[in-house]
N, C-alpha and C positions, 0 to 999 in steps of 0.2 A: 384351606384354599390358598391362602397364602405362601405355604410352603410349598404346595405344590408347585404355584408358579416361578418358585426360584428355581427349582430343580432344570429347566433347560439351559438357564444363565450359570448357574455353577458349572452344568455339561458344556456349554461355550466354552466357559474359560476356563476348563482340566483343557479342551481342547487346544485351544490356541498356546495355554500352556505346553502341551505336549509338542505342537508342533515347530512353538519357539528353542524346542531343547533340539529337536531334531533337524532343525535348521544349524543350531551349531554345532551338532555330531559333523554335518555332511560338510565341514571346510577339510580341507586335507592340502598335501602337496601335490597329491594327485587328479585334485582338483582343476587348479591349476596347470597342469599340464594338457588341456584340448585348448586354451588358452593360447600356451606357449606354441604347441602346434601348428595354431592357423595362423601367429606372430597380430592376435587381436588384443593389441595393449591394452585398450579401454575396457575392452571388457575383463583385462587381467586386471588391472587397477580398481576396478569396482567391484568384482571378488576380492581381493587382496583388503581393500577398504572397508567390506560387508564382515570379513574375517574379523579385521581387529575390533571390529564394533563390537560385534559377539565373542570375541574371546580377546580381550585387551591384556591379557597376562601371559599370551602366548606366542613364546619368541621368534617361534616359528611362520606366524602369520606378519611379522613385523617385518622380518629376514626378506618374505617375499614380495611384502611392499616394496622393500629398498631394491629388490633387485628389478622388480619392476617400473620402476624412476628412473633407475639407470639402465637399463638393457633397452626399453618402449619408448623412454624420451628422455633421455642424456640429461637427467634433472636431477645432478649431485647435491643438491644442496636438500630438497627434500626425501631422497636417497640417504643422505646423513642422518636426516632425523628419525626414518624407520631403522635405519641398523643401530642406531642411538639406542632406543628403544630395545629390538631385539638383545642386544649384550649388557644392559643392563639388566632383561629378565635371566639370560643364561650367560653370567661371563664367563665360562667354561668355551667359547666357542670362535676355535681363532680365524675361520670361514669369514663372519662378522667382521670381529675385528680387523679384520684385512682388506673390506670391501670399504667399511668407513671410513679408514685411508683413504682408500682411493677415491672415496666420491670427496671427501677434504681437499687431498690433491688436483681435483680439476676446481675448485674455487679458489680466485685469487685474494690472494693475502691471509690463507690458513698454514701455510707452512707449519708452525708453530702445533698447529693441531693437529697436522699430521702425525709428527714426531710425537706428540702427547700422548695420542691415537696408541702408536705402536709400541711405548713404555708402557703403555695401561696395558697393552692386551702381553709383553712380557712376563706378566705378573700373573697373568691366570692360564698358564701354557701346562698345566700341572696333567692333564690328559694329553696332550699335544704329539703328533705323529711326527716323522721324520719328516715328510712334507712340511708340514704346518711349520716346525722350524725353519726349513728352507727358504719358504717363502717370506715369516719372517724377516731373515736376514738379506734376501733380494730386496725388502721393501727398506730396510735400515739404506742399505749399499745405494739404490736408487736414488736417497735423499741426504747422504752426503754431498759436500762439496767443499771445493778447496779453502773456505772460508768456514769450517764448521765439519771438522773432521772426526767427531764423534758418532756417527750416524756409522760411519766406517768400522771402529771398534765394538759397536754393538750390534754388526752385521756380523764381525769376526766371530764371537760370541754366541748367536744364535746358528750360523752355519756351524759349528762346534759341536753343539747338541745336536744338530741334527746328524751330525757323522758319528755321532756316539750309537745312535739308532740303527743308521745305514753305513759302515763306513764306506761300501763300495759304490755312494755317490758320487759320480766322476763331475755332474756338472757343478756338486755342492763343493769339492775340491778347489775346481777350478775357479768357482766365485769367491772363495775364501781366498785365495790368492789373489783374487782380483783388490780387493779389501786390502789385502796386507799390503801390495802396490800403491794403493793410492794413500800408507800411510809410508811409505821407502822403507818398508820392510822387504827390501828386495830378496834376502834368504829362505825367509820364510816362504815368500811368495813362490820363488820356483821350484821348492819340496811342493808346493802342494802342486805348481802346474806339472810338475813331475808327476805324481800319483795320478793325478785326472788321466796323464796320458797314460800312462802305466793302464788304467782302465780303461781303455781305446777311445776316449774323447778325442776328436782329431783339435780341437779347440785349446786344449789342454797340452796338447803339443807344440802348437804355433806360438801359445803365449809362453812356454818354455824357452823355445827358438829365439824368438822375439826378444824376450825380456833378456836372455842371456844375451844376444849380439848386442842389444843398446849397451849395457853394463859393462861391455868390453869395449865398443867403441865412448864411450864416458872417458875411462881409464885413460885408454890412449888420446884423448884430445887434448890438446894442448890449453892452458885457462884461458877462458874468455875472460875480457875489458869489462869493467862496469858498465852496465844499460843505462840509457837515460832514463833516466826517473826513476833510477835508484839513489837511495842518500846515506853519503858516509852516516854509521851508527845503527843503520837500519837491518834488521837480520837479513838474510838472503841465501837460497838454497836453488839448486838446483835438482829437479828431478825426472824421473821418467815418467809419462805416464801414458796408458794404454787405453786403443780405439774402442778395445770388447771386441778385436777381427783379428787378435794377435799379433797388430804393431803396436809397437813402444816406440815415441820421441823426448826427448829432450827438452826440459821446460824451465825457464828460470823465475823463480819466486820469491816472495820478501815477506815480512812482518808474521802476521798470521793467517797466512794464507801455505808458510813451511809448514811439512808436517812435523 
């Protein structure tokens, strides 16, 4: 009698077994997509959230939390912690690594981890598309600045590899040049804006134009006077530097802020 009457409680619970496994068969990306459809964030955020519950080692359910933080409600900072997550289960995935950036760069005072961000994810580019380098080196180049001129050379760098892949990327050319400019690698820079144009970037032309008329009227100006607040002993350069519309002006700089 006894055994008998367990036999419908083991049958419950093969059941709800069974149906806990098939609960997490049915997350997918495709899931989320009637979601993205109707643009119903909440209810993309509470599938996205039901996902990791039920499969918490799946980088892919983490991926679309993050993207769901930041696509349904501009919340980089909890958008960090799902792509955190996701590229720690697959760091093969420079998608990831690329979005974590960005939701870093909308919070103030991570500079620091941006940059961190994008050496970490240099390091696991060992599948990485031409693309993937590309964008890379766009997010290196974006987080340059004339006070920390490194972001520039590791933009050079991953734009490099990815012309190894494509060489006839005319915009990756051109942003490599844009790179070599903002370190007064003026030579380099208008081989490449040469080639971009060579490959019908009309952009790749301007900044050829451009950079070469500044470079010539440089030459011919006569030397400017010391600027205020500049001080005998202090380095001081003068350079070009460009809009991204294919003008170039004239800039004067000191200490380490020259490239």
């Amino acid at each position: 009698m006894k055994s008998r009457m367990q036999l419908p409680v083991v049958a419950a619970l093969l059941t709800v077994a069974a149906s806990a496994v098939h609960a997490q068969q049915s997350y997918s990306e495709a899931g989320e997509k009637p979601y993205i459809d109707r643009k119903d964030w909440r209810g993309l955020l509470a599938y996205t959230q039901a996902w990791t519950r039920a499969e918490p080692k799946d980088p892919v359910a983490w991926y679309g939390m993050g993207m769901t933080y930041i696509v349904g409600f501009n919340e980089p900072r909890d958008a960090a912690e799902a792509f955190r997550r996701a590229v720690e289960l697959r760091p093969e995935w420079p998608q990831a690594w690329a979005h974590l950036a960005t939701a870093y760069s909308n919070l103030p005072g991570r500079h620091d981890d941006v940059l961190r961000t994008l050496r970490e994810e240099r390091q696991h580019m060992s599948h990485a598309s031409s693309d993937d380098w590309f964008f890379l080196g766009l997010n290196f180049d974006n987080n340059g600045s004339i006070m920390d001129h490194e972001p520039y050379r590791e933009a050079i760098s991953a734009y490099t590899e990815s012309l190894k892949m494509n060489p006839n990327g005319a915009e990756t050319w051109n942003n490599r040049g844009t790179a070599e400019g903002s370190l007064g690698n003026y030579t380099a820079a208008l081989s490449d804006f040469q080639r971009a144009s060579q490959l019908g970037l009309a952009l790749g032309t301007k900044n050829y134009n451009g950079l070469k008329q500044a470079l010539a009227a440089q030459a011919n100006a006569a030397p400017s006077p010391p600027r205020p607040g500049f001080f005998p002993g202090i380095k001081t350069c003068n350079v070009l530097v460009g809009d991204g519309h294919g003008n170039w002006h004239p800039e004067t700089r000191s200490g380490s802020s020259c490239p």
